[in-house]
N, C-alpha and C positions, 0 to 999 in steps of 0.2 A: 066492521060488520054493520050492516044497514038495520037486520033484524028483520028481515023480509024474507019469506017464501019463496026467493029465485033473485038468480043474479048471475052475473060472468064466472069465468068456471077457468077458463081460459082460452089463448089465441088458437083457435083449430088449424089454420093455415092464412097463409097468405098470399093471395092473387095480383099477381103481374100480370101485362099488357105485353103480346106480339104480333109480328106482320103472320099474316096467312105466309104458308110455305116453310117457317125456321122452326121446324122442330126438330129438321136434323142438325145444325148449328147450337140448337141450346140444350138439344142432348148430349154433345160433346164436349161442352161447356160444364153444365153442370152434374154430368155423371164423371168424366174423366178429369176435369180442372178442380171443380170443387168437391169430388168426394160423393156427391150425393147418388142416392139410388132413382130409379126411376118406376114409378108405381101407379099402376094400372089405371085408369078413368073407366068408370061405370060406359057401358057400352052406347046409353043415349047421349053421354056428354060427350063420347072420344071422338062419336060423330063430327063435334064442332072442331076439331082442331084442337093445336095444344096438346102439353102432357105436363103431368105431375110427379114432385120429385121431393122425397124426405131424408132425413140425417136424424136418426132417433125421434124425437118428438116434430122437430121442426119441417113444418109440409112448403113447400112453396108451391102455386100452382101456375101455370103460362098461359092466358087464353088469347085465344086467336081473337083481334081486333082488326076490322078491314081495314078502318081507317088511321091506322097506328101512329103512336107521335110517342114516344116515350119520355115520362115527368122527369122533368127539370130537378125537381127536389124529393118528391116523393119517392120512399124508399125502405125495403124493411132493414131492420139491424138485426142481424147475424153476430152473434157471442162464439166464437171461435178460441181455441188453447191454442199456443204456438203465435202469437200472431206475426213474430219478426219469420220466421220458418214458412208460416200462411200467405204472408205477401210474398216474400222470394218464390214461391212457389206460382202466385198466380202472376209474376213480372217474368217468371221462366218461360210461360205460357202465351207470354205477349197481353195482359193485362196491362194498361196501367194505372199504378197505384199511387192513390195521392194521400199523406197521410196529415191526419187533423188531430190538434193537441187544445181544440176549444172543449173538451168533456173531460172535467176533473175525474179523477181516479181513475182513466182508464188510460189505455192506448188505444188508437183506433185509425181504420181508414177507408176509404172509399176506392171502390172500380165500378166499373161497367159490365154488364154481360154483354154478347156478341148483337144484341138487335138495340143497345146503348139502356138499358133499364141501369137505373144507378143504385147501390146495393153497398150495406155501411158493414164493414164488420171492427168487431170492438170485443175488447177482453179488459175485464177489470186489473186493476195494479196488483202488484202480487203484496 
């Protein structure tokens, strides 16, 4: 505690990068592959493109980028249960998943979503 009158509270969402046109490909992605719901953008912003998608707390948001290049590294980490269940599920789906054992205590791995945004999920050891 800093002891300060204002500070982070916590992560409200987190914004990804896509081409103009895939919101029907990352709607099907992330509503029907990963579980998430799909939740409304205020009507001056749906204008831009893009849509927004949560799983309890956790928001991610898509915005349309003309010039899109999707990061090499940059990526949110996603806390998932099930995670051997979680990858079979998105390698059923034509993911592929590559799994990384450099993060003590956990298990974890990486995929892509359908416009290549790279995306970590990871579960602590039990």
């Amino acid at each position: 505690m800093t002891g300060l009158p204002y500070g982070l509270a916590a992560v409200d969402h987190v914004q990804l990068a896509a081409p103009p046109g895939s919101e029907d490909i990352l709607r099907a992605f992330y509503t029907d592959v990963l579980g998430m719901t799909e939740i409304p953008k205020p009507p001056v912003l749906a204008a831009r493109g893009g849509c927004w998608f949560a799983a309890g707390p956790v928001q991610l948001h898509l915005g349309v980028e003309q010039d899109f290049h999707p990061a090499k590294k940059a990526h949110p980490g996603l806390r998932v249960t099930g995670i051997e269940a979680y990858a079979a599920h998105l390698e059923a789906h034509g993911a592929d998943v590559t799994w990384d054992d450099d993060l003590p205590g956990h298990r974890r791995f990486y995929a892509h979503d359908p416009v290549a945004n790279r995306l970590e999920f990871l579960e602590p050891d039990a």
